[in-house]
MARLO-909522 format. One record per residue (C-alpha): z, y, x. Coordinates in pm, 1 decimal, padded with zeros to 6 digits. Last residue first. Layout:
N
ROKOL        up     north      east
ROKOL         Z         Y         X
...
***
This chain:
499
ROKOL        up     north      east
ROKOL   02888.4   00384.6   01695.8
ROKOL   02721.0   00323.6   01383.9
ROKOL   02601.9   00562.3   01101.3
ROKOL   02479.4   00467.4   00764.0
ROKOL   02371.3   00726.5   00474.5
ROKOL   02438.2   00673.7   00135.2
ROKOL   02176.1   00903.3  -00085.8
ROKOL   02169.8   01111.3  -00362.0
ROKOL   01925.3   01413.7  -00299.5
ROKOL   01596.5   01223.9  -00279.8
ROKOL   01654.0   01055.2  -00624.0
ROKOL   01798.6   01373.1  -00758.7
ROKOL   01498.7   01568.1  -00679.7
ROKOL   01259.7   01294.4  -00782.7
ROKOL   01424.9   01287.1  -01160.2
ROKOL   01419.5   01672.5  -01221.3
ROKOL   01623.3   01927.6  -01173.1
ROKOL   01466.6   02126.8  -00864.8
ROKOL   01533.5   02120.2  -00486.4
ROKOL   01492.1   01854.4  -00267.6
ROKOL   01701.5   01793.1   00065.5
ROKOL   02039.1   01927.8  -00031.1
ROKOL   02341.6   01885.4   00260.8
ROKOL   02612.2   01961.1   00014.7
ROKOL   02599.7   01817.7  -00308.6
ROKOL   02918.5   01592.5  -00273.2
ROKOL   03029.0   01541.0   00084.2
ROKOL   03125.4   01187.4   00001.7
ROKOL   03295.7   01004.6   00315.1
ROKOL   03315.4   00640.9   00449.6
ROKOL   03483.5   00558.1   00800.1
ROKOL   03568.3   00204.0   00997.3
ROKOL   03354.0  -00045.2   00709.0
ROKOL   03363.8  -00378.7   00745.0
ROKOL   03087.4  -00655.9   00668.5
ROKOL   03211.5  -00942.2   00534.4
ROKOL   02966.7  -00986.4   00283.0
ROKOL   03207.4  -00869.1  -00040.3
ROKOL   03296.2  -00561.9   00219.6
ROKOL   02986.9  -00456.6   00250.1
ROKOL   02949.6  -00493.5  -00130.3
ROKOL   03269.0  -00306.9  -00171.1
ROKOL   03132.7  -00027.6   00123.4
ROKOL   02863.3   00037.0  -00167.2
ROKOL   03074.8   00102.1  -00425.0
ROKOL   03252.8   00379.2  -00234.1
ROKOL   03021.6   00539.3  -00074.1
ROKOL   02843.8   00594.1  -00430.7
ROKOL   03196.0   00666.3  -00589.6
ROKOL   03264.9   00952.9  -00366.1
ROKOL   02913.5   01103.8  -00340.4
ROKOL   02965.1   01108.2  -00786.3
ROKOL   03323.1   01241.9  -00724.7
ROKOL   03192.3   01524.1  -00485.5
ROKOL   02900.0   01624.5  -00736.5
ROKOL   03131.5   01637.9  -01027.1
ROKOL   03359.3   01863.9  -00873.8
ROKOL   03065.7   02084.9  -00765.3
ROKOL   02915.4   02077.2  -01083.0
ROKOL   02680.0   01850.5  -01328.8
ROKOL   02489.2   01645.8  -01107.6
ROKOL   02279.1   01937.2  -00989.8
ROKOL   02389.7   01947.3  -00614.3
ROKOL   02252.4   01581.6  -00630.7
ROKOL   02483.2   01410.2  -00432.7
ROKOL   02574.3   01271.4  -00060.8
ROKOL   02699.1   00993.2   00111.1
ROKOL   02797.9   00935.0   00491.8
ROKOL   02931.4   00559.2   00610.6
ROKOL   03044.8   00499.7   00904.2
ROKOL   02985.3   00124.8   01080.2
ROKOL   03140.3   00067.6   01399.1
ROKOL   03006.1  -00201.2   01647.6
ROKOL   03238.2  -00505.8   01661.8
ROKOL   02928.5  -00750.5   01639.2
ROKOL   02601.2  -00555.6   01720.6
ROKOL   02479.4  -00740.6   02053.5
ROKOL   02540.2  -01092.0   01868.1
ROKOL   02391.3  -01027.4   01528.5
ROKOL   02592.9  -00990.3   01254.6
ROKOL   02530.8  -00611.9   01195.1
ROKOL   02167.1  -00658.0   01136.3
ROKOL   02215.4  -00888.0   00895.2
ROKOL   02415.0  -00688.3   00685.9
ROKOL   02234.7  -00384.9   00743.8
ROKOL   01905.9  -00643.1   00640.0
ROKOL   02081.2  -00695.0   00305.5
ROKOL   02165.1  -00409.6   00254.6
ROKOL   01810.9  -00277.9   00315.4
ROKOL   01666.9  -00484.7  -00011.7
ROKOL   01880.9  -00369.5  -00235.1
ROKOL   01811.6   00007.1  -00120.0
ROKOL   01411.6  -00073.1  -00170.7
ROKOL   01485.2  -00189.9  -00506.0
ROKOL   01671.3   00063.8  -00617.6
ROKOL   02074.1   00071.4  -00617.6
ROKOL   02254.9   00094.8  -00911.1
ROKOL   02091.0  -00177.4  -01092.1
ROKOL   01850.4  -00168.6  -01391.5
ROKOL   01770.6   00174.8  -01412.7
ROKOL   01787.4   00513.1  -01266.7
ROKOL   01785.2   00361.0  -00931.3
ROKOL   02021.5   00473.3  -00599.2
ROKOL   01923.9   00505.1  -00229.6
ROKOL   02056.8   00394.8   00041.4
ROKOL   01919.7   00558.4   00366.3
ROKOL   01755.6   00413.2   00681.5
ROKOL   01740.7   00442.3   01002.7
ROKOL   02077.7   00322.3   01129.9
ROKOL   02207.4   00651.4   01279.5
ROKOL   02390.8   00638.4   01631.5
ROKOL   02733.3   00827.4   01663.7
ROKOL   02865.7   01002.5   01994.0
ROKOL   03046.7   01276.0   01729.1
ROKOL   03000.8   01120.8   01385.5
ROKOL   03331.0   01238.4   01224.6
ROKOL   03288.3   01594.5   01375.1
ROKOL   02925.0   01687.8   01232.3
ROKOL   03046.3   01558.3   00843.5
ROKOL   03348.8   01775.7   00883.5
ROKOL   03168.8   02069.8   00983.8
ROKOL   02925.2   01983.6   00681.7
ROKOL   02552.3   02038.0   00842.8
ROKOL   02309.7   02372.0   00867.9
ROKOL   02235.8   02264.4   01211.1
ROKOL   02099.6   01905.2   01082.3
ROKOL   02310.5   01614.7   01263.9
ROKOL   02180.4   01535.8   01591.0
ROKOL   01996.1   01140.4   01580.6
ROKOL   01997.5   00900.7   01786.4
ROKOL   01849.0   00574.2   01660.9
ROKOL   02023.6   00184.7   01607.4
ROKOL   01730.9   00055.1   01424.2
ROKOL   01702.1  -00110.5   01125.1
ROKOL   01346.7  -00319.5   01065.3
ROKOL   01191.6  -00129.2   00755.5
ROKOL   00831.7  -00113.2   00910.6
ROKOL   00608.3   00210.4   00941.6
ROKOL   00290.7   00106.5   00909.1
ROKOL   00010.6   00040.6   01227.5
ROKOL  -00048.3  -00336.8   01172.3
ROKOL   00173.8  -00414.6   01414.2
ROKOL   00488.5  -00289.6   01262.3
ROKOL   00379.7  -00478.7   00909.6
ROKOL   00335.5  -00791.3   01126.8
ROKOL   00704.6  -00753.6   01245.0
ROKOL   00838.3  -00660.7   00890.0
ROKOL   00708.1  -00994.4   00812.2
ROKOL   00881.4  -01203.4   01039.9
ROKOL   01223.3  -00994.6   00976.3
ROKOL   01166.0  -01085.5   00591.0
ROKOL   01014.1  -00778.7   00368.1
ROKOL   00627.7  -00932.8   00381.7
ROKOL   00791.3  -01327.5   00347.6
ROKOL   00965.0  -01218.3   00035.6
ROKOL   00636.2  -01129.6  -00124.9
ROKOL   00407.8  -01441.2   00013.9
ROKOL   00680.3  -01715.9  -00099.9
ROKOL   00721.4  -01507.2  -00450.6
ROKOL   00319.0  -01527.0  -00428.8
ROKOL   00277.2  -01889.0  -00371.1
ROKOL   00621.3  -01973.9  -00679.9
ROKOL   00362.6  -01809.2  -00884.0
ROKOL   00499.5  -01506.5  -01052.7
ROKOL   00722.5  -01570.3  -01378.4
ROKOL   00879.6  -01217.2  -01387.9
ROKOL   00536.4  -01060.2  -01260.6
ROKOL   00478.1  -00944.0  -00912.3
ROKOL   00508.3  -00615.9  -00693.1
ROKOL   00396.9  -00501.2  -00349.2
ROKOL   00457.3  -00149.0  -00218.7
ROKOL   00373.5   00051.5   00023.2
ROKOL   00656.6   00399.1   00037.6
ROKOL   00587.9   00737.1   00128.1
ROKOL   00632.1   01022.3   00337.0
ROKOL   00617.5   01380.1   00361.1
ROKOL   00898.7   01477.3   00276.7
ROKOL   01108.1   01356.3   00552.3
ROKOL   01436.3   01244.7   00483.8
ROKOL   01261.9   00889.3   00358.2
ROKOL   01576.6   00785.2   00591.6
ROKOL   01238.9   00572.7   00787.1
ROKOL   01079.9   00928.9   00800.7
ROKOL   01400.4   01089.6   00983.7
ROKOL   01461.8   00830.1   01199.6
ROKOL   01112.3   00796.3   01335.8
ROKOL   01146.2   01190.5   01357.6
ROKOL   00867.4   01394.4   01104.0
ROKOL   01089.3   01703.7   01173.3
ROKOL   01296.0   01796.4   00807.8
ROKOL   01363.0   02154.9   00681.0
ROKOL   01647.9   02093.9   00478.6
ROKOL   01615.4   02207.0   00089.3
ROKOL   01351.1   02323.9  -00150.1
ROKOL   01069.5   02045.0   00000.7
ROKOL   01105.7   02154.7   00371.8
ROKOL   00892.4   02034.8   00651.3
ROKOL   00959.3   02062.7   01031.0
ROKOL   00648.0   02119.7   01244.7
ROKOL   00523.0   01891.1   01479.2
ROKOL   00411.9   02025.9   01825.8
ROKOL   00042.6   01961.2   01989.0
ROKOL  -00008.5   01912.6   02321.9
ROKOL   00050.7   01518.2   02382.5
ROKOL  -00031.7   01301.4   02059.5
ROKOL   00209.5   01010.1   01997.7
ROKOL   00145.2   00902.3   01651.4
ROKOL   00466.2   00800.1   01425.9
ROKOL   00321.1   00988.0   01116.9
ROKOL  -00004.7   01006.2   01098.4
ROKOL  -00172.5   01297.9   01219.4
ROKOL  -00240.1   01611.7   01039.6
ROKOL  -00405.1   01945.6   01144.3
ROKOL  -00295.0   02323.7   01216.0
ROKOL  -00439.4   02573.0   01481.0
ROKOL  -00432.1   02954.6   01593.8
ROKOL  -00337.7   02833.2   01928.3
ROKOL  -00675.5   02640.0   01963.8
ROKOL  -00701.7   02378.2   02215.2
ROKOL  -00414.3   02125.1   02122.6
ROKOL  -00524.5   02139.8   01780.6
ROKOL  -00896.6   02031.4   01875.6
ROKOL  -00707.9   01727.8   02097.2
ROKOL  -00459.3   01600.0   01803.6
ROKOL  -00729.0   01612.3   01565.8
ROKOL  -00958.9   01430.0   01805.7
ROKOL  -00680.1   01156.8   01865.0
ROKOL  -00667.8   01140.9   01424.9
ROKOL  -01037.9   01058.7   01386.3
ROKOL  -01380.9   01209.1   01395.3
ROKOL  -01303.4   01534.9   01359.0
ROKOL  -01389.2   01745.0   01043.1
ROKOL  -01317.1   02153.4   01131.5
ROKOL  -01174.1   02240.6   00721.0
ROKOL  -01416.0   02483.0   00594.9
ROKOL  -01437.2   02282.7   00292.3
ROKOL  -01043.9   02305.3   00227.3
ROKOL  -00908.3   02019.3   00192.3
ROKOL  -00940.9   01796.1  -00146.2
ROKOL  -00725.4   01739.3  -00463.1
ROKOL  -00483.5   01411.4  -00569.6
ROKOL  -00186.2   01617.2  -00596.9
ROKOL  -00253.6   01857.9  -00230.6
ROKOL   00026.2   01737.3  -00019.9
ROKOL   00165.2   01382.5  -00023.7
ROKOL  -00110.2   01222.3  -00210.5
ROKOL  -00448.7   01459.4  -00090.7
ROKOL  -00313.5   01459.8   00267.9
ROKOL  -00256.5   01052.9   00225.3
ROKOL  -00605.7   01004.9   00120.9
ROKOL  -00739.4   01230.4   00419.0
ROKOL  -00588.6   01036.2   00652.7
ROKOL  -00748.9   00731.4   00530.6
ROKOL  -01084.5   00855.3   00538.8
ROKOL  -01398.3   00963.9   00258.3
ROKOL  -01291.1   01337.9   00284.6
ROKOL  -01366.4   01304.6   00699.9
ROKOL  -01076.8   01409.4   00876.1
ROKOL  -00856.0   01724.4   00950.1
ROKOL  -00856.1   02089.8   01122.8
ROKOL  -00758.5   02427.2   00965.5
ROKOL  -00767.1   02716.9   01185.4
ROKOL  -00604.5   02993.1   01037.1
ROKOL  -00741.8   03334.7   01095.6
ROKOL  -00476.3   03551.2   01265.6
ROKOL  -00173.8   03759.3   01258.3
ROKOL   00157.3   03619.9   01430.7
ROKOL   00391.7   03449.7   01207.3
ROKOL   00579.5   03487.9   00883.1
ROKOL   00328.9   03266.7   00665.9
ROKOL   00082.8   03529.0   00525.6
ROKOL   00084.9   03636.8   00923.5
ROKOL  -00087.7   03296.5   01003.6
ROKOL  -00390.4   03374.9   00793.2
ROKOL  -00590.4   03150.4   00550.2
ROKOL  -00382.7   03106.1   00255.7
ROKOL  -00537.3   02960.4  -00066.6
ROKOL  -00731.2   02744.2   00138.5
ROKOL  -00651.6   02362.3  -00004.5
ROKOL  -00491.4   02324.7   00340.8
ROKOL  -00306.0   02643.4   00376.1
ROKOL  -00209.1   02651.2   00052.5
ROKOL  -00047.8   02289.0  -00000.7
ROKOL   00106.5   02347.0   00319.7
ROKOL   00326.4   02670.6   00173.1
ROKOL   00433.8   02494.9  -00104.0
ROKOL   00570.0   02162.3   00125.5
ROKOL   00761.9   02463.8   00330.8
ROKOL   00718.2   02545.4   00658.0
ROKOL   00885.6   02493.1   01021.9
ROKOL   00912.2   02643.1   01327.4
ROKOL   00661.9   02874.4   01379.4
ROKOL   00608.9   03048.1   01694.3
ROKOL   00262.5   02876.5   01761.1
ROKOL   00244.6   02877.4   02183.1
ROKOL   00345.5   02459.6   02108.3
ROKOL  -00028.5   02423.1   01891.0
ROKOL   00086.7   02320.8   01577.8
ROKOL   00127.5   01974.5   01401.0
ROKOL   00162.5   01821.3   01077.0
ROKOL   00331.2   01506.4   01044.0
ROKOL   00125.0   01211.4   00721.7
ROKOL   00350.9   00975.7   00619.7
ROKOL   00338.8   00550.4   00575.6
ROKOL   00632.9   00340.6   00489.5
ROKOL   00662.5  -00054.1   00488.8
ROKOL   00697.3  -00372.9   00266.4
ROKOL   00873.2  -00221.9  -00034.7
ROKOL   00910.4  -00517.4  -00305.3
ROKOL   00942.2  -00485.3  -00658.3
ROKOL   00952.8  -00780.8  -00894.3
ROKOL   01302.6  -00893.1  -00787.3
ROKOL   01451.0  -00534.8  -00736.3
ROKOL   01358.5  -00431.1  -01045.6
ROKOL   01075.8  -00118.1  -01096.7
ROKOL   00829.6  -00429.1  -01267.1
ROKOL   01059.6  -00481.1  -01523.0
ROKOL   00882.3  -00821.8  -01720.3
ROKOL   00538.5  -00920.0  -01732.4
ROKOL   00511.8  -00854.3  -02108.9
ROKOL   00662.4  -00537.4  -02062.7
ROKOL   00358.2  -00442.0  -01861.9
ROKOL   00201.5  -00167.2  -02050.2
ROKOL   00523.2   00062.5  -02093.6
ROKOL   00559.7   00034.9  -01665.8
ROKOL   00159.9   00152.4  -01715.6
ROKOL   00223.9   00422.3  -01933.4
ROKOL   00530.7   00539.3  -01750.7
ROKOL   00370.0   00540.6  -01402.8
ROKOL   00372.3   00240.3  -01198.5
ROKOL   00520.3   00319.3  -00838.4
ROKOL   00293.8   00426.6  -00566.3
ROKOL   00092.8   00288.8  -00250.4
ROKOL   00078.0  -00021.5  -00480.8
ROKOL  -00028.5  -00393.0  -00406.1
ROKOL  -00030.7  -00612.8  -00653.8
ROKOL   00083.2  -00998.1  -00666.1
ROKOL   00015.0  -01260.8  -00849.9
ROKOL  -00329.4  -01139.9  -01001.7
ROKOL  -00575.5  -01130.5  -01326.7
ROKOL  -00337.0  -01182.6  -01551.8
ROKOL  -00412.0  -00901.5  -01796.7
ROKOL  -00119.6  -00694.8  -01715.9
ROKOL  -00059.5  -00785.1  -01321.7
ROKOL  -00437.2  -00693.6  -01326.3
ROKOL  -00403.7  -00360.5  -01452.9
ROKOL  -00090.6  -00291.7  -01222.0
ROKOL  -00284.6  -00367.6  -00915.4
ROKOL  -00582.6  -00208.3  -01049.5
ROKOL  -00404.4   00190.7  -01062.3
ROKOL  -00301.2   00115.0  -00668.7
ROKOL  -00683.3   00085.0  -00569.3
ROKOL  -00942.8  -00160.8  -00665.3
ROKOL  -00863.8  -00396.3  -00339.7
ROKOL  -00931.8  -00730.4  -00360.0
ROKOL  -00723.7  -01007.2  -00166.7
ROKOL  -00771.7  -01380.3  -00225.9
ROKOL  -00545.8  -01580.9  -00065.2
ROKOL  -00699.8  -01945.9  -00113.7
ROKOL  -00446.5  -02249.1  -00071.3
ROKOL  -00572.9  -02642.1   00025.7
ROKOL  -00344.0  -02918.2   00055.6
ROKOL  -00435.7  -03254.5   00171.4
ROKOL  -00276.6  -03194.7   00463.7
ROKOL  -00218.6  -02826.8   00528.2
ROKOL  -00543.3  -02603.7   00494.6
ROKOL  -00595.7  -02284.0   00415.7
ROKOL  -00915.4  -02029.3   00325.8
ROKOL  -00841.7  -01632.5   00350.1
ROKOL  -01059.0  -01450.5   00111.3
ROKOL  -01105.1  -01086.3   00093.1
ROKOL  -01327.5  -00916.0  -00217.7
ROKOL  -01644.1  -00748.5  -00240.9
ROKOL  -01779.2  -01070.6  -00367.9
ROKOL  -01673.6  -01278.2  -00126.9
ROKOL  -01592.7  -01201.6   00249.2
ROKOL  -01470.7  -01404.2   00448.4
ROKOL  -01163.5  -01557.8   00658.5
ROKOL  -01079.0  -01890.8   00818.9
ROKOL  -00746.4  -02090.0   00872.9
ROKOL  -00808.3  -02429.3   00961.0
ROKOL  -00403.3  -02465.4   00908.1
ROKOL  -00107.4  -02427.1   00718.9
ROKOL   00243.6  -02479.5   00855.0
ROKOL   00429.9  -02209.7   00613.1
ROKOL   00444.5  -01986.1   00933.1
ROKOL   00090.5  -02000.7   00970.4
ROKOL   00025.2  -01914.0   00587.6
ROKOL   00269.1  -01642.4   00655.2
ROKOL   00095.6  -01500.4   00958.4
ROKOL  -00250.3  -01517.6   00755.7
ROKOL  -00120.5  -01371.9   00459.6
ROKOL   00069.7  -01074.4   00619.9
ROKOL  -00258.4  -01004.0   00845.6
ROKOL  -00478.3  -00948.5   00535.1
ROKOL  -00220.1  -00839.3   00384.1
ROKOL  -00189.9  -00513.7   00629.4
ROKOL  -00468.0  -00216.9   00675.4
ROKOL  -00756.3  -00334.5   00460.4
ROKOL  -00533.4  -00450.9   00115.4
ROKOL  -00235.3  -00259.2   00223.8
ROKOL  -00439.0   00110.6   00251.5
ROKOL  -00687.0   00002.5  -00035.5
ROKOL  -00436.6  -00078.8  -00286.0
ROKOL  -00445.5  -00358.7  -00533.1
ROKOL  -00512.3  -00657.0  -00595.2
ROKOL  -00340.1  -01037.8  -00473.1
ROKOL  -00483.9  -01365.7  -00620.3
ROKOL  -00269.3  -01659.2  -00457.4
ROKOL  -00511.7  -01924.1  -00542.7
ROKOL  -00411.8  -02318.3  -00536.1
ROKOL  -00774.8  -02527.2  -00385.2
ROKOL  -00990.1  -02760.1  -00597.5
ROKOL  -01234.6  -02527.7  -00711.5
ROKOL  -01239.4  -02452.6  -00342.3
ROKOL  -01276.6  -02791.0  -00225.2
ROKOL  -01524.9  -02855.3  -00502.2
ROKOL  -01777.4  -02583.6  -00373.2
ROKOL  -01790.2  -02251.4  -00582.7
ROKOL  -02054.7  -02220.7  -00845.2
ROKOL  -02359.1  -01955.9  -00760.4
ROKOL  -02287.6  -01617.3  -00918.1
ROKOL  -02454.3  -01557.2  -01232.2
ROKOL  -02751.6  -01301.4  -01197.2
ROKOL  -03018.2  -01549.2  -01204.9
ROKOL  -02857.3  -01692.4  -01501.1
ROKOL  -02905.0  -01333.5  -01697.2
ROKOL  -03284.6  -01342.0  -01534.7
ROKOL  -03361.4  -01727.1  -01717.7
ROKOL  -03226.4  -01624.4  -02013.7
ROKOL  -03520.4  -01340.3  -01987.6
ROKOL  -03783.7  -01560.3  -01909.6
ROKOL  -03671.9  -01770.3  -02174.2
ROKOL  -03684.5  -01503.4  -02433.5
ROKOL  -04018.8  -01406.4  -02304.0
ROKOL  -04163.9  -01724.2  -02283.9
ROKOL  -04025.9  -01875.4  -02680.5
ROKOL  -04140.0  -01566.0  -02849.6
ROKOL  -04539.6  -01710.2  -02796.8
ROKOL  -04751.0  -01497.5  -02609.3
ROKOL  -04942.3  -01842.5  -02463.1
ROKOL  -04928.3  -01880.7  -02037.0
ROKOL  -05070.5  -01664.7  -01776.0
ROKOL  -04794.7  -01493.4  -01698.8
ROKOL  -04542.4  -01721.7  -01713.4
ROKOL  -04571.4  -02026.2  -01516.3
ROKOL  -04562.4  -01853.5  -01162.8
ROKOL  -04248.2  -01606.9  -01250.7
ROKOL  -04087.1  -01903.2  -01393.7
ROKOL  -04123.1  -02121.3  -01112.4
ROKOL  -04004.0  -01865.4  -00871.8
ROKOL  -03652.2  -01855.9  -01102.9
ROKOL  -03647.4  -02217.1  -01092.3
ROKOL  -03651.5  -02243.6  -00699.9
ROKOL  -03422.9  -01877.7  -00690.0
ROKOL  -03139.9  -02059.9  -00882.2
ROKOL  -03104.5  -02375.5  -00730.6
ROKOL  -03238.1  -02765.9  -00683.1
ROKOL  -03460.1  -02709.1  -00990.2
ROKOL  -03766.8  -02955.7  -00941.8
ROKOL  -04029.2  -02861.4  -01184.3
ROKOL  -04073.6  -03081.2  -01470.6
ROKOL  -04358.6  -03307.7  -01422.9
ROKOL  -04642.5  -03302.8  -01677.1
ROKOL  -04733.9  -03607.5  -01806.4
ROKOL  -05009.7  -03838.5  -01691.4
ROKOL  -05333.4  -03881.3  -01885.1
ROKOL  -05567.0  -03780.1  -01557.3
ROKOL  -05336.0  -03762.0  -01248.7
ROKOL  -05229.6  -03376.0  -01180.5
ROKOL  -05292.5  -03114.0  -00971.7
ROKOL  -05580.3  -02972.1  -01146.5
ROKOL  -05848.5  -03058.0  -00884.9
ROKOL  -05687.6  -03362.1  -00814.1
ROKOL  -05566.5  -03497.2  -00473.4
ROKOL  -05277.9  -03344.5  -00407.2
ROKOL  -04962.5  -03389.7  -00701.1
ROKOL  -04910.7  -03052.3  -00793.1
ROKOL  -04532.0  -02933.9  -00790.0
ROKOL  -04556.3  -02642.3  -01118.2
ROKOL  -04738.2  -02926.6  -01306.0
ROKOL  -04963.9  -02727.9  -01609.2
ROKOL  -04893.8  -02774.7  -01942.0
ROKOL  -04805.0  -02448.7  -02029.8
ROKOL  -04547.8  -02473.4  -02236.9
ROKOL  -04450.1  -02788.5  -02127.1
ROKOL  -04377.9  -02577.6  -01773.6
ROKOL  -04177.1  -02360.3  -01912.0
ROKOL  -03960.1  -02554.8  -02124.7
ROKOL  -03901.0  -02760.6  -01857.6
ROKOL  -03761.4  -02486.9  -01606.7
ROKOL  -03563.9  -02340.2  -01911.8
ROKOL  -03373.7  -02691.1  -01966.9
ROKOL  -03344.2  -02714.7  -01577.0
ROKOL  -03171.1  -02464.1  -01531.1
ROKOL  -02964.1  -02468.3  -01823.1
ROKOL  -02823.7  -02819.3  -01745.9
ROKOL  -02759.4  -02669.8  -01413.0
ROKOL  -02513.4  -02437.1  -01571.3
***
């Protein structure tokens, strides 16, 4: 590149022969009979300014202009990097906005401390994140740019990243895309690192109890704008949310509206504390927080999906009961960088779950919780966990690969862990399972809930983990209606209960 520079700087100057860097003394600059000097080119704007000087008043020969122009394209080359960073190993991490601002930038740090690097700095390059290392003679680079979910999997594809970060999973055209980088939906290329959700809350005087995902969608893209269209008392419905352009807002139009916008006569507040506040003012009110915020004056609402009407409960939303709520994902190739393996498994270990906590997500960390069984319940299933504390998480099953999903892989093992820990050693572990209610029958319901509790207290058992109680209830207890793939996803579940 600096061979360029200078070629063009030259060739400019010759042209005109004239001495961009007069010598003082002459009138034209120069010694009589001495050759022009070549400008000095010590960087892109010094050669650029010489240009500009030398070539307007020089011969209209094609060799200026085209110069001039080369030297414009170089202009708008990025400078070259300084050794040590040419030098340094990149992790190269894209992806989604939410984990890319909200929580890598804290993951990488914490695990670059915990893997004994040091002179830690971060900037800004290019649009993109970059966290600088040091340990010995060792230098890393985290770099960490955030397209959106759709660019982690694009640059997983062309080779572009390590790791991606996803506030979805791939869709069929991309999973079909990225054969060549092996099954991105198995348990060791996908990795869930935390759960966000969106609660939606009522002033406490509203006499509504609970709603269904359908009827959301039309309050807050405006398709219903009176209380009594809902079952309660008559009145305008006042609709209250964040800026378009926020993060709140993203999740409404995910979870609620399929990628649309609020209603424009939606009363904007600054941020999710205002929300809370405006709501707690008008009775006649509705807005969103995130999930896990304590607001005083406001009431959340339970929210149905074609089954159970759920409340946004930290138990509840870390079951992925709740249907509003979603998973943050990170995924890597088959033959990822032994860096960004290191940086994956260190976001889902008990370290990283911490800085995923404090970083404002929901983190996977199990939890002793209480928890009342639903009123519309089994009998049965109500008796057998009388004085009972729920674990808060469910485990769920894949459609391919291995029978449970990644995210269910992943929580055995920290049940497992959790369970040999001092203060939880001789607790009792229950387990509860339930089926799609479409499996194919009743019968065939109860022997699929059967077989999941089942298999799963063998791998319990295969750890040495042992289990008191285990029960199928078959399709009983429905939390998503409809045939389709998400519905039994949701539906068949293992749940774990300890006492």
């Amino acid at each position: 590149m600096e061979v360029l520079r200078r070629a063009v700087c030259g060739a400019l100057s010759t042209d005109r022969g004239q001495d961009p860097n007069p010598v003082r003394g002459g009138r034209s600059g120069r010694r009589h009979g001495s050759r022009p000097r070549r400008p000095e080119c010590h960087g892109p704007e010094s050669w650029c300014l010489h240009a500009a000087r030398l070539a307007p008043d020089g011969p209209k020969t094609m060799t200026r202009p085209l110069l001039l122009l080369f030297a414009s394209l170089l202009l708008a080359l990025p400078r070259a990097a300084p050794a040590q960073d040419l030098e340094a190993e990149r992790v190269r991490i894209h992806g989604s906005n939410v984990l890319g601002h909200r929580v890598m930038p804290a993951l990488a740090r914490a695990w670059l401390g915990e893997a004994g690097y040091g002179e830690l700095r971060t900037r800004r390059v290019d649009g993109r994140f970059e966290i600088h290392a040091r340990r010995g003679d060792e230098r890393v680079i985290v770099e960490i740019h955030t397209p959106g979910s759709a660019g982690a999997f694009r640059a997983l594809i062309d080779g572009e990243a390590e790791v991606g970060m996803s506030a979805r999973v791939p869709t069929a055209k991309e999973l079909d895309e990225a054969w060549l980088v092996g099954r991105l939906r198995s348990p060791d290329q996908e990795y869930v690192v935390g759960l966000d959700g969106l609660a939606l809350v009522v002033h406490p005087d509203n006499p509504l109890q609970a709603l269904s995902r359908e009827q959301l969608r039309q309050v807050f893209s405006g398709r219903v704008r009176d209380w009594s269209q809902l079952g309660g008392r008559a009145g305008a419905i006042t609709v209250v949310g964040l800026r378009a352009d926020s993060g709140g807002h993203e999740l409404l139009s995910t979870l609620l509206l399929d990628g649309g916008r609020q209603v424009p006569t939606t009363w904007v507040q600054a941020d999710s504390r205002a929300v809370a506040a405006a709501v707690a003012r008008d009775p006649r009110a509705i807005g969103y927080l995130p999930v896990g915020l304590d607001a005083a004056g406001v009431r959340p609402l339970a929210v149905s999906a074609g089954g159970q009407a759920v409340l946004p409960t930290r138990v509840n939303v870390m079951a992925e009961d709740y249907p509003l709520t979603r998973r943050l994902y990170l995924y890597g190739g088959q033959l990822m960088s032994a860096l960004g393996r290191s940086l994956a498994n260190y976001a889902i270990s008990p370290a990283g779950q911490a800085v995923v906590a404090r970083s404002g997500m929901l983190a996977l960390t199990p939890r002793a919780l209480a928890a009342d069984p639903p009123a519309d319940a089994p009998e049965d299933y109500a008796q057998m966990l009388v004085g009972a504390q729920r674990l808060g998480l469910n485990l769920r099953f894949g459609k391919e690969y291995t029978v449970l999903d990644s995210r269910g892989a992943q929580d055995l093992e920290r049940v497992i862990a959790y369970l040999r820990e001092p203060a939880n050693r001789g607790r009792e572990l229950m387990l509860m399972a339930f089926a799609d209610p479409d499996a194919g029958g009743p019968a065939r319901a109860l022997f699929l809930s059967q077989d999941r509790v089942d298999f799963v207290a063998d791998l319990l058992g295969q750890a040495g983990v042992k289990v008191s109680r285990r029960r199928g209830f078959g399709g009983r207890a429905v939390l998503a209606a409809g045939d389709g793939e998400h519905a039994r996803f949701v539906n068949e579940r293992v749940e774990l209960w300890v006492r």
